[in-house]
N, C-alpha and C positions, 0 to 999 in steps of 0.2 A: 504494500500500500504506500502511495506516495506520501511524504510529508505535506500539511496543513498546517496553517496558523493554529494555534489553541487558543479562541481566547477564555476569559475567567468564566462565559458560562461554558463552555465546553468542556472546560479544565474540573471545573463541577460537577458538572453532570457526568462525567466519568468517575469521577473518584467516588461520587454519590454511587454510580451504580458499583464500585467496588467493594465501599462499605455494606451496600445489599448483599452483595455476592460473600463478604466473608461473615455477615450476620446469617445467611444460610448455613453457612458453616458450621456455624456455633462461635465461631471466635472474634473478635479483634484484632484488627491490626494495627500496629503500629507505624505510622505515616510520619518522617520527616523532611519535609518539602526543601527545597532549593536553589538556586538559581535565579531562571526567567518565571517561572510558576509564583514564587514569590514577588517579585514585580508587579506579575499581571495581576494574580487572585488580593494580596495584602496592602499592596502599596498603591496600584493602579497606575504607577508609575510609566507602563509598557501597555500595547492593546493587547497583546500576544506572546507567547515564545512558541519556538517551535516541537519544545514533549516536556514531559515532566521530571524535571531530575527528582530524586526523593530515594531514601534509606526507607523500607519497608522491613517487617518483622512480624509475621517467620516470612523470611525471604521467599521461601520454595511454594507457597500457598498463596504471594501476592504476585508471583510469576505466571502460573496458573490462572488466578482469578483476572489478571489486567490482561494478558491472551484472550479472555473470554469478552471481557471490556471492547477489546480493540475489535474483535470479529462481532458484535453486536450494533458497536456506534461507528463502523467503517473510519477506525483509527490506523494508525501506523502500529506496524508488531511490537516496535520500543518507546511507542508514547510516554511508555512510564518506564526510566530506567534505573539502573545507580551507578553509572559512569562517575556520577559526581564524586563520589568516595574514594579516585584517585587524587580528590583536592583539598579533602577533608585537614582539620588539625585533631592534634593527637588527643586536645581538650577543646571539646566544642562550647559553644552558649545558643542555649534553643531555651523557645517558651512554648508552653503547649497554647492553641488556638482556644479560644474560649467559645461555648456555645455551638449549636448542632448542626452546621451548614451541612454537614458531609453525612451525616447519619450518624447511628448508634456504633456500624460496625470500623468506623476508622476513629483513634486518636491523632493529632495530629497537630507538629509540632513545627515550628519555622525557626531560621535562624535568627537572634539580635540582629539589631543594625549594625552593632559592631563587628562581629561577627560575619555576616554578609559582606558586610566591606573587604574585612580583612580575603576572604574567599575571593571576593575580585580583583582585589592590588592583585593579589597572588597568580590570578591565571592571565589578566593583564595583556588578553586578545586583540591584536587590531582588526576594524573593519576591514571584512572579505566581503566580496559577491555574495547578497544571500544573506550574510551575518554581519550587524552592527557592531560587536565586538565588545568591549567592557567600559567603555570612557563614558556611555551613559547613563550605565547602571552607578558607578562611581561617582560621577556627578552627581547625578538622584541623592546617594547616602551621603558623601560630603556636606554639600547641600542639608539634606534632614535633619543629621548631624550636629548643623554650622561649626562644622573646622574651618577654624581660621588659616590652617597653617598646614603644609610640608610634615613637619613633626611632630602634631597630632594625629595624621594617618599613620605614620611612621611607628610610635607609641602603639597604636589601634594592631597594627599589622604586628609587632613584634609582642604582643599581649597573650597571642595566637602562633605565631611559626617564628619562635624567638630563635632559630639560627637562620633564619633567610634575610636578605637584604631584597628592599623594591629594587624590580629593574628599573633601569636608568628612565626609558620611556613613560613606563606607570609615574614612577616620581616627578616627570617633566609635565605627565596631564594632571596629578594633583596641585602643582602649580599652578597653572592657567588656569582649573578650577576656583585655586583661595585667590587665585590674582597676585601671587606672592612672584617676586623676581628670581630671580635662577641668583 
């Protein structure tokens, strides 16, 4: 199935029938959303991204159940992935979602703003064909934020992946961000 924009009803209405699909079950799962999903559905900061990144638990019955998701609501087979988790830090900051958007059968948890940030210094994409890349998401949380400064993301990001340094580029659009001079 080709890729499609997700936007936040879409991105709902799937995870909603997810939480159906694992309250048939008997179980709960455990949902920790990510990336553009975050954007779109919490901040509204994006109209879209293109799948859901999210940490699911038990992994093996939310593989299953979002298969059944994507062949129901003519999704992509990885709408809902966990690629994300090669970006993750070793000690994350999530809040769980308050109230019942999703249903009874998903909990479900998003990262801090600081925390998302530090996720985006960290992968720090340029726009490709296709893909806007991370200066806007960054902007957004700078922004929401209000860092004034270089060395409050700086702080933010080493809070979370304290042996990495920004790359030189990431640091140069946090700049242009605060307005602060090289």
């Amino acid at each position: 199935m080709p890729y499609e924009s997700l936007d936040k009803d879409r991105i709902t209405r799937a995870l909603r029938r997810l939480g159906e699909l694992a309250q048939e079950k008997g179980t709960v799962l455990e949902v920790s959303l990510y990336g553009g999903a975050v954007f779109t559905v919490l901040y509204a900061s994006r109209e879209a991204t293109k799948d859901v990144d999210a940490i699911v638990h038990p992994a093996e019955l939310a593989r299953e159940l979002s298969a059944r998701v994507a062949r129901e609501q003519g999704l992509a087979d990885d709408w809902l992935n966990d690629d994300v988790r090669f970006f993750l830090a070793e000690k994350e900051a999530k809040r769980r979602l308050a109230g019942d958007e999703f249903g009874p059968g998903l909990r479900v948890s998003v990262p801090t703003a600081a925390y998302l940030l530090a996720l985006k210094l960290r992968a720090g994409r340029e726009p490709q064909p296709g893909n806007p890349g991370d200066f806007e998401d960054i902007q957004f949380l700078v922004r929401k934020m209000e860092l004034p400064a270089l060395a409050d993301a700086e702080k933010i990001y080493g809070r979370f992946f304290p042996h990495d340094v920004l790359a030189e580029n990431v640091a140069e659009w946090v700049r242009k961000i605060t307005r602060e001079s090289a």
